[in-house]
Each structure stands twice: as C-alpha cells, then as structure tokens.
N, C-alpha and C positions, 0 to 999 in steps of 0.2 A: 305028808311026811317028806317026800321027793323035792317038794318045792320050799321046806325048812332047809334042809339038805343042803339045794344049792343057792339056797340066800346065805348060809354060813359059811359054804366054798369061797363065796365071791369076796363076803366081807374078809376072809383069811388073807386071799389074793392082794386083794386093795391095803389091807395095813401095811406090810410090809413097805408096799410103795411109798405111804403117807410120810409112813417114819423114814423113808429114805431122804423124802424130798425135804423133810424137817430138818433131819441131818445135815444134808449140803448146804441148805440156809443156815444153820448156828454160826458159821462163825464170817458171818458177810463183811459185820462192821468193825470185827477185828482186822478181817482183810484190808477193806478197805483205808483204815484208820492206817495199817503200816505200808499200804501200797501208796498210799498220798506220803508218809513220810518221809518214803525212799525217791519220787520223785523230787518232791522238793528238795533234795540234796544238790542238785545239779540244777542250776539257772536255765540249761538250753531247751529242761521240762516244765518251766514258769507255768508255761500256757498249757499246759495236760492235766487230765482231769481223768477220774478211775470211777465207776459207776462197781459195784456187786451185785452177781444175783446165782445164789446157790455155788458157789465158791468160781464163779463163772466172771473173769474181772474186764470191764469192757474199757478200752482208753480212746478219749476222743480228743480234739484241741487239736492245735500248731505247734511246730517245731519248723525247722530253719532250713533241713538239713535230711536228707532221706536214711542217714546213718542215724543220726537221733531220734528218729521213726523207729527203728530196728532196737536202738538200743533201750529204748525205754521199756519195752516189750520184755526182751531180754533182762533188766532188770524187775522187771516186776513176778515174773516166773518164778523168779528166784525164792518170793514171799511163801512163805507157809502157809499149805491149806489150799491152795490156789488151783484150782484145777482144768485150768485153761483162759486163754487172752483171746479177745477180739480185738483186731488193732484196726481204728477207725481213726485212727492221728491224719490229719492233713498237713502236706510240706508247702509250705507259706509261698518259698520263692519260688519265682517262674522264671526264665528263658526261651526262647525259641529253640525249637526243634535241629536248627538247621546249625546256629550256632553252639546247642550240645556238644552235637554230633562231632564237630571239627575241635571245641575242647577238648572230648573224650578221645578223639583219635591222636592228637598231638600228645598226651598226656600217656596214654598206653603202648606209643609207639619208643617213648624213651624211659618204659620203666624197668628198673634196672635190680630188679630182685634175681636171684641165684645167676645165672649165663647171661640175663637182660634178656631179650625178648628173640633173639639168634633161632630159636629151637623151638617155638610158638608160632601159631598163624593164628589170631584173634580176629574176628567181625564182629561191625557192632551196626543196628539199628537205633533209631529213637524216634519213639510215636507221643503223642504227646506227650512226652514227660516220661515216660514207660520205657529206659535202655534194654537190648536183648543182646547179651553177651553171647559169642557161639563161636565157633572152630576147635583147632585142639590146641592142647600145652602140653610141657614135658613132666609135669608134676603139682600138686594140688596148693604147694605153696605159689608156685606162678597163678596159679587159678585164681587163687584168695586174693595175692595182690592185684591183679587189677578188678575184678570183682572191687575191693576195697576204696580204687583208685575214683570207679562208678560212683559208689556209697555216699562217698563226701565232694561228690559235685554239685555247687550250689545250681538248684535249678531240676535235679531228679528226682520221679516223683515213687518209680520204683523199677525194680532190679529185678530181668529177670535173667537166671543162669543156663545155659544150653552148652556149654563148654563142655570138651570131651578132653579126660585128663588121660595120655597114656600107661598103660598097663607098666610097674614097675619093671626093671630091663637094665642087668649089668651090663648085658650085651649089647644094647641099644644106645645105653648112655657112652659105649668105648665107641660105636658107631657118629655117633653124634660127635664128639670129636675129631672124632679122623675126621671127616667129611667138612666142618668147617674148617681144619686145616688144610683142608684137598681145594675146597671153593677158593675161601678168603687166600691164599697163601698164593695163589695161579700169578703169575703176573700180568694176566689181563684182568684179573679183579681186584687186585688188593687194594684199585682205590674205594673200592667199597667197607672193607674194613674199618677204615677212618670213621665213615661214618656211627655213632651212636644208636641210633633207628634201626641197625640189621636190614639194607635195603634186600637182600637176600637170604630167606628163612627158612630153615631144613626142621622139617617135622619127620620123624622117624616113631615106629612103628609097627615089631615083629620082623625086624631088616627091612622093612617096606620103606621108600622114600619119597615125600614129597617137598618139591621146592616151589615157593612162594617168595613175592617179592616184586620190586619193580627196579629192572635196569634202563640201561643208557639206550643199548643197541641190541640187535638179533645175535648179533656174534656173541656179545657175555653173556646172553640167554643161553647159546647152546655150547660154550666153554663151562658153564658151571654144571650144565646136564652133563658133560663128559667125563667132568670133575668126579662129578656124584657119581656116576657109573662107576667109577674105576677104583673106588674104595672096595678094599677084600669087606667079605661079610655082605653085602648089598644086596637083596634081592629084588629089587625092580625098583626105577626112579620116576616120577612123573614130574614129570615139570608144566606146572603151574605160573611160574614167573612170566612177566606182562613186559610191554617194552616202554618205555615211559610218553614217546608218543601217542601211543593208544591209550594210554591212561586220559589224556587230556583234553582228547576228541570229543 
C-alpha cells in the first residue's frame, strides 16, 4: 500500500509539469509565424531568422549594424505569448580595433546632446569588436546618447555600459554652471571655449569636483584648478587635467 502511495504522489507531481510544458509549446508556431512577420517588415532584418520552443524565441542571422542587433530583439518581445529571446544575431561588419576606437572617440568627443559633453568625462575601450563605455555624465540622456552614438558604429559587435550617471542635483547643476563660467570665462582659458570638444571637463558630484581634460601648458592646468576652487558651494576640486605634451609621449 506505501509503495501504491507514493507511485500516485509522483505521478500527481509529474502531471502538473507535463501540462505545463504542453502549455508553453501551444502556441510556438503562432509565435513564430508573427515573429518572422514583424521582422520582415524592416529590410535591415532580411537575414534573421526566429526558431520557437516553448514560447522561448531564439533569433540567429546577420544584420549590418549592432543597433539592428538590439533592435530586432526589441521588436520581437513585443510579440504575444513570447516569453523570452536568445539573441544569437551576428553583426556582419568588421573594422579594426584600433580604427574603432579613434571613430568612437572623435564621435563622442563632439556630441552635443543637452550642455554637449562640458560636464561629462567618458572612456572608451574596444576588444575585438566588444566597446566598454565608462566614466560619468551629468544625466541619463547624455548617457543614452552616446551609448547610441556606439550602437550605430559600423563595425561594433557589442556594447557594453559601465557609465556612472550622477545622482539628480539642483544644486549641482547651479554648480556646474558657475564653474564653467569660472573656468571658460578666465582670460587665460577662454580660448578653450571656442573649442567644440570641451578640451576641459567639470564633472560635479554632491559639490565634489573633478576636472578633466587636456590643455596647452601647467599654467591653465592650475588657473582652471583655481577657477574651480573659488566657486561658492565647492567642496573639494581634483584635478585630473593632463598637459598636452604628456598626452603625446
């Protein structure tokens, strides 16, 4: 009788499951039938293809574009029923490492979302094809945009984010004002102003200051630390700015 017992436990245990796994298979080839029709909507997914299995939708193929990678993804989520994507897409184009890299830095050093890049300090790496965005910004849309900038570089094969976005801050953001009017405004730097690029870049941070960037000489090195000091509100300035001879060494 014990051993009737627990053949009926087991088999109780095991239905449940059976009819689960039955479940998540019904509706595969529905899935798949609209997740193939949503890519083919968009040419830049020609080459993508959508496998099902238990509402599990795996996408493999080419695409151009590591943003097209993302976004096919992105669209197929969207499908009903769907209950997770493996993205196994592969980005067609290739580039050199080296060449990236000096892309992405040309690229992110002039991009000109909300202040332009003034109030950001960005570093980038690139390992085969693999970008790793890092340092901080003033806000999550500076973050996006160049994240975004990386996306749509022919040549990346994927994105990864380490950027640290500062903690919202009325006080910080009237800080960050002053302060570029304190540096840029000096008459030993305002020819740095001119420039587009922010050759000098204030990241602020709970009144904490750091300056980044690369000048001419030691003097507007330590004229824009003085700068930065003498703003009311400041609670300590570190200066990180490089002199552009050592840059080149």
């Amino acid at each position: 009788m014990k051993t009737i017992s627990m053949l009926m436990l087991l088999l109780a245990l095991t239905l449940p499951v059976s009819a689960k796994l039955k479940n998540e298979g019904r509706y595969d080839q529905q899935i798949q039938t609209k997740a193939t029709e949503e890519l083919r909507k968009r040419d830049r997914f020609k080459e993508v293809a959508a496998a099902v299995e238990d509402g599990i939708v795996t996408l493999s193929g080419n695409v151009e574009l590591y943003i097209d990678k993302v976004d096919a993804e992105k669209k197929v989520r969207k499908v009903q029923k769907v209950d997770g994507v493996r993205n196994h897409i592969e980005v067609a184009s290739s580039v050199h490492d080296e060449i990236l890299h000096d892309q992405l830095s040309n690229k992110l050093r002039y991009d000109r979302i909300g202040y332009g890049i003034v109030f950001n300090n960005l570093t980038l790496s690139v390992e085969d094809g693999v970008a790793t965005l890092g340092g901080k910004v003033r806000n999550y849309p500076d973050r996006d945009s160049a994240i975004a900038i990386v996306e749509t570089t022919p040549g990346i094969k994927d994105v990864i984010d380490e950027i640290d976005v500062a903690p919202t801050s009325i006080s910080d953001d009237r800080l960050r004002v002053a302060l570029a009017r304190s540096v840029y405004n000096h008459s030993t730097l305002q020819r740095y102003a001119l420039d587009p690029q922010a050759p000098i870049r204030i990241v602020v941070e709970n009144g904490n200051v750091e300056l980044h960037g690369v000048v001419a000489n030691n003097l507007d090195r330590q004229v824009a630390y003085t700068q930065a000091s003498s703003v009311p509100g400041v609670f300590s300035v570190k200066n990180n700015i490089v002199i552009a001879s050592e840059v080149s060494r």
